[in-house]
C-alpha positions as CSV (number, residue, x, y, z in Angstrom):
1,X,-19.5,-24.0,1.8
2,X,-22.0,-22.7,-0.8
3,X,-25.5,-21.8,0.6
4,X,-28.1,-20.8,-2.3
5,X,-31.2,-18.3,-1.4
6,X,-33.4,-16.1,-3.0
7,X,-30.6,-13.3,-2.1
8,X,-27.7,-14.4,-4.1
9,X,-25.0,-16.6,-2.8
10,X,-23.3,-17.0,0.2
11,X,-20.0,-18.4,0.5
12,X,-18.2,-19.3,3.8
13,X,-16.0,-21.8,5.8
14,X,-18.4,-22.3,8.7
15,X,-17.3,-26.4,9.5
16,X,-13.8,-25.2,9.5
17,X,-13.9,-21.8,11.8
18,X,-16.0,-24.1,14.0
19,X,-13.3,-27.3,13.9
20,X,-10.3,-24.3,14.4
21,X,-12.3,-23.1,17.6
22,X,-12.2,-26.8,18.8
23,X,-8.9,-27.4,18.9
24,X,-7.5,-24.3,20.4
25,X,-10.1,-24.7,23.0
26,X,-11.7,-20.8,22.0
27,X,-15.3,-22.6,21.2
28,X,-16.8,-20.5,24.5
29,X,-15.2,-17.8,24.7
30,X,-16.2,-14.3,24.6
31,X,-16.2,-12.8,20.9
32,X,-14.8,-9.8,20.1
33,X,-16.2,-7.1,18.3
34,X,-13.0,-6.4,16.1
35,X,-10.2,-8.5,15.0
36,X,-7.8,-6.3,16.4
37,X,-7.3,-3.5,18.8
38,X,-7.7,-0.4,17.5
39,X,-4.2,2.0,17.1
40,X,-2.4,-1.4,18.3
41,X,0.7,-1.8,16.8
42,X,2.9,-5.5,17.0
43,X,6.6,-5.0,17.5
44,X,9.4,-7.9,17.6
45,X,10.2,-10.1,20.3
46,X,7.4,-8.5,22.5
47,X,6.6,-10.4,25.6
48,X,7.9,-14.4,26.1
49,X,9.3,-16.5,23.2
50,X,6.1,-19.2,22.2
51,X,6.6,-22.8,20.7
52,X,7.4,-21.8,17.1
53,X,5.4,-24.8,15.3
54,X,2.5,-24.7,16.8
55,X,2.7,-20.6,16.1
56,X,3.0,-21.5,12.4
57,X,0.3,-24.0,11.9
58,X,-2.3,-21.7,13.9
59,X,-1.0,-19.1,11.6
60,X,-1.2,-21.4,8.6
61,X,-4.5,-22.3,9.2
62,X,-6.2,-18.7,9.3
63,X,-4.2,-18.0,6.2
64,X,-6.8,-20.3,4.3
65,X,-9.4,-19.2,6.2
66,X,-8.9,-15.1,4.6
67,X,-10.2,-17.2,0.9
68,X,-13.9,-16.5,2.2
69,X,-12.8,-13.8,5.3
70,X,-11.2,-10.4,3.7
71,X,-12.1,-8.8,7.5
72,X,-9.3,-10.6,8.9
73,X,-6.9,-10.3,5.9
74,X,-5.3,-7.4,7.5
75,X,-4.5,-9.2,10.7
76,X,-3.4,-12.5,9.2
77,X,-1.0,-10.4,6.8
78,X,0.5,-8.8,10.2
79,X,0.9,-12.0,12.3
80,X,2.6,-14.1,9.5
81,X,5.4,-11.6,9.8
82,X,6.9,-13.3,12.8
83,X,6.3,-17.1,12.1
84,X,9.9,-16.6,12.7
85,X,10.5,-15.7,15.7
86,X,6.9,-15.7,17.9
87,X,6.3,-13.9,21.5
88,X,3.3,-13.9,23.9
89,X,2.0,-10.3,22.4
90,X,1.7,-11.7,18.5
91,X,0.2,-15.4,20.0
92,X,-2.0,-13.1,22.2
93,X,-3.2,-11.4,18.6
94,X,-3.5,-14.8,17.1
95,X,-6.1,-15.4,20.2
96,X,-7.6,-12.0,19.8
97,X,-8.8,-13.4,15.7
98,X,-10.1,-16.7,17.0
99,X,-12.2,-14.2,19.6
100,X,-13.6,-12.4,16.8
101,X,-14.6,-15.2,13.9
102,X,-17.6,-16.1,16.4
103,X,-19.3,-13.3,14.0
104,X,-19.7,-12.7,10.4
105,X,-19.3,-14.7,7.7
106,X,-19.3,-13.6,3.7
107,X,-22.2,-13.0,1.7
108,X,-22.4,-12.7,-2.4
109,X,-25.5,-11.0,-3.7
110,X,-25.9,-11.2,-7.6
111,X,-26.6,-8.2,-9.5
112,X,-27.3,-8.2,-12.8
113,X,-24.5,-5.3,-13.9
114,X,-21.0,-6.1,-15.0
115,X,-18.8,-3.2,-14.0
116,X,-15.8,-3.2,-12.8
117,X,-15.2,-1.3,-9.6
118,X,-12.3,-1.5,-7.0
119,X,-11.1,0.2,-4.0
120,X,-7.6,1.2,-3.1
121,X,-5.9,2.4,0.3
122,X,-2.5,2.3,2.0
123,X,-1.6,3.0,5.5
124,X,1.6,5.1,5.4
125,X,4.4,3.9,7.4
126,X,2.5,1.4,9.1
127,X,4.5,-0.7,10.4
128,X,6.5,0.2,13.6
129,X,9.7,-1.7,13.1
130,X,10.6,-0.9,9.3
131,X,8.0,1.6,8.5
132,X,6.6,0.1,5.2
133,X,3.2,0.6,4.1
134,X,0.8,-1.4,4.4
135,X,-1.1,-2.1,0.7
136,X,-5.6,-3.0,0.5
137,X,-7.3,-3.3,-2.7
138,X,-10.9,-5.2,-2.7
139,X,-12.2,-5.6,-6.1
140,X,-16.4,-6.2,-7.1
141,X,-17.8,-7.7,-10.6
142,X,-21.6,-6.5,-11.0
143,X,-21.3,-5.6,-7.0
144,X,-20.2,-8.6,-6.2
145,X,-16.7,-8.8,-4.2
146,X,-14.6,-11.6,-6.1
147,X,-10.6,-10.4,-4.7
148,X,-9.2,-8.6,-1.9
149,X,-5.6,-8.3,-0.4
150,X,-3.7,-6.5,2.2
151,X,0.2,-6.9,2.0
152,X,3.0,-4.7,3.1
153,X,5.0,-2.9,0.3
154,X,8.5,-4.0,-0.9
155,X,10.0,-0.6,-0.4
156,X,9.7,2.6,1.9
157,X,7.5,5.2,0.6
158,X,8.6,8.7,0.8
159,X,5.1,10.0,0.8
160,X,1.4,9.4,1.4
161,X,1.1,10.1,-2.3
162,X,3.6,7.4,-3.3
163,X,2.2,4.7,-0.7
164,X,-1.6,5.3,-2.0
165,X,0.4,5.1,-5.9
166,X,1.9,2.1,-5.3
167,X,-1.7,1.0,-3.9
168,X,-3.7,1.5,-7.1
169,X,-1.3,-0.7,-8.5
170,X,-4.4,-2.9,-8.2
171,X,-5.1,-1.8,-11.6
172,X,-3.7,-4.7,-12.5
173,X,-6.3,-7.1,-10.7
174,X,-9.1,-4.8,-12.7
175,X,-7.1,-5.8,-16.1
176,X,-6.7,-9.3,-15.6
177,X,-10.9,-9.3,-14.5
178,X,-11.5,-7.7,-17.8
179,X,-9.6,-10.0,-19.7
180,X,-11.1,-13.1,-18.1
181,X,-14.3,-11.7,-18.7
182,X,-13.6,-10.9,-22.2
183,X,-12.6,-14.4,-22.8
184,X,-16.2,-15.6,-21.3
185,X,-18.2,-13.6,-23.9
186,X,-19.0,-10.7,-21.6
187,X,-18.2,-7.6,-23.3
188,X,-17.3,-4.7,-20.5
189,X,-18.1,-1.9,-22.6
190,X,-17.6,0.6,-19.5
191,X,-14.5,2.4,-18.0
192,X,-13.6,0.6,-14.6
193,X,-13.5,2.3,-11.6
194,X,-10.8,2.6,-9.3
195,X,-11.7,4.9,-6.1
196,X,-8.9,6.2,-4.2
197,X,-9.1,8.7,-1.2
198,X,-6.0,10.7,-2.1
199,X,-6.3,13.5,-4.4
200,X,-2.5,13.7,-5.4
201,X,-2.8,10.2,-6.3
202,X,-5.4,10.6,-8.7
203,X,-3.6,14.4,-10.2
204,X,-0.3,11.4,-10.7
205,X,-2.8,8.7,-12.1
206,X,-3.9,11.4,-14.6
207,X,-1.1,13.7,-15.4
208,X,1.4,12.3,-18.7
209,X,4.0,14.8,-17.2
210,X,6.6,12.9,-15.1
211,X,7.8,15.5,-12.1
212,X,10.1,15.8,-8.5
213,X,7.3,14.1,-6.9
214,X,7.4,11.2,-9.1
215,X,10.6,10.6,-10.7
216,X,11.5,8.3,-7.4
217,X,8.6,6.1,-8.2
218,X,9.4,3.3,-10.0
219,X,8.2,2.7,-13.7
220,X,6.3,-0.4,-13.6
221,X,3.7,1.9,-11.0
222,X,2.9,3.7,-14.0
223,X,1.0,1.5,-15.9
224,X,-2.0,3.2,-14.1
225,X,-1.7,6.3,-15.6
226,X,-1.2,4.4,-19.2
227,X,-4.9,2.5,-18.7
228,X,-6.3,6.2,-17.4
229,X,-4.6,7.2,-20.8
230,X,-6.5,4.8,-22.7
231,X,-10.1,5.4,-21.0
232,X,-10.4,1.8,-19.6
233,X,-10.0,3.4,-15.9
234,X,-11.0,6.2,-14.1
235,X,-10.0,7.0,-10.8
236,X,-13.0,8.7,-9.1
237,X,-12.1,10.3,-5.5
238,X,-14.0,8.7,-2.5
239,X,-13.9,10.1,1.0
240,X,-12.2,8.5,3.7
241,X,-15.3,7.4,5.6
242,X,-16.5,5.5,2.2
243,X,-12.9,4.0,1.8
244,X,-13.9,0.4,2.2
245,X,-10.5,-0.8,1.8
246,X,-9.3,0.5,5.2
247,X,-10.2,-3.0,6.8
248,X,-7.5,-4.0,4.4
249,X,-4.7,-1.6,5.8
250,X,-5.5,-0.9,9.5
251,X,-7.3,-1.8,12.9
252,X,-10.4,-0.1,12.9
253,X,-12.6,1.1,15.7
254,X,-15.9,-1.1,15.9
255,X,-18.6,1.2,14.3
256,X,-16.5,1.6,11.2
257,X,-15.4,-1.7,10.9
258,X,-18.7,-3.0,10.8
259,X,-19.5,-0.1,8.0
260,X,-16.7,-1.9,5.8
261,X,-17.7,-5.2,6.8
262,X,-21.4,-4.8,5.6
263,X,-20.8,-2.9,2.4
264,X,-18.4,-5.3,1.4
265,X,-21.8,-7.8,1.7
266,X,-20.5,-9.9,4.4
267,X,-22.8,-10.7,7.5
268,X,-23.9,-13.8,9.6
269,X,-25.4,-16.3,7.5
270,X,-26.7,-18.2,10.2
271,X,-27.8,-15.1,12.6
């Protein structure tokens, strides 16, 4: 749904959060303030085995709904992992996102700038069961949020350093915006932005001299350090409180989630 006002844009699935509340019967019930519960971590076959199709198509269904919802991106990403094999304690989590969609939905405010900017985190060895990291990238045209993800990495990390790497591999998403831009007439005449939290990442991103700390990391990570090389990116260092992709990577406590939340414009349209 597209709602025009003298603010911008506002984009949001209102009809269908409201038909997905319907049908699970979670129309009147008490809303959350999160999506998940803070330092809560899902493990496999926690709890009672649940019916496995109706798992999925819940699951299925709040998959599209993350196209206008990057605040529950995180959680959707996590609860996916075990369409295979559901318990009580992931369909309980499943529960815990329909509790929380009573609240905001995404706003886009024009601005009249075009740069590039994005934001790139990693939670280290997130995940309980194989300790992967977990990836976030959310990236803004003219301060306007147009892409966000949050999906676990392939491979281990060894490091902080390497999991926040492999992170501002969302260079690439900055590239490809560029280039689509480039083909509409709009010339981006300024270096995008890329703002990490992670010094040694950015000393990696910046340093031409491969070392023990990176010759594990594999090549096709590097092609940061070749756009740094070439001016089109810089990768300014932004504290960890001002790290807006952390609602990509983790569950958050309520007074910073709703920091992320608003600066990454979204709010109740219809409060």
């Amino acid at each position: 749904e597209v709602a025009h006002s003298n603010k911008g844009i506002s984009l949001s699935q209102r009809k269908y959060t409201l038909d997905l509340l319907q049908e699970t019967g979670m129309l009147e019930c008490k809303p959350a303030d999160t999506q998940l519960e803070p330092n809560s971590h899902l493990k496999n076959k926690e709890g009672e085995p649940v019916d496995k199709g109706s798992y999925r198509r819940l699951v299925g269904r709040l998959i599209y709904l993350t196209h206008t919802r990057p605040d529950i991106a995180f959680i959707v990403s996590v609860v996916s992992q075990y369409m295979h094999d559901p318990h009580s304690s992931h369909l309980k989590a499943v529960y815990r996102i329909l509790r929380y969609l009573k609240s905001s939905l995404l706003r886009v405010i024009s601005n009249r700038h075009m740069d590039l900017v994005a934001y790139s985190d990693a939670d280290w060895a997130g995940s309980a069961i194989d300790r992967r990291s977990t990836t976030g990238y959310c990236t803004f045209v003219g301060g306007n949020l147009v892409s966000w993800r949050s999906k676990k990495q392939t491979t281990v990390a060894r490091s902080s350093a390497e999991a926040e790497y492999r992170a501002m591999a969302c260079g690439a998403e900055l590239m490809w915006l560029r280039s689509l831009l480039l083909e509409m007439g709009l010339l981006v005449s300024k270096p995008m932005k890329m703002f990490c939290d992670n010094q040694a990442v950015i000393y990696i991103a910046s340093n031409p001299v491969y070392h023990e700390r990176t010759k594990h990391i594999e090549v096709d990570c590097h092609f940061v350090r070749d756009a740094v090389m070439k001016k089109l990116v810089e990768t300014p260092f932004v504290s960890s409180s001002g790290q807006l992709a952390d609602v990509l990577t983790k569950s958050l406590f309520a007074p910073n989630f709703r920091m992320c939340c608003n600066k990454l414009s979204m709010g109740d349209l219809y409060a």
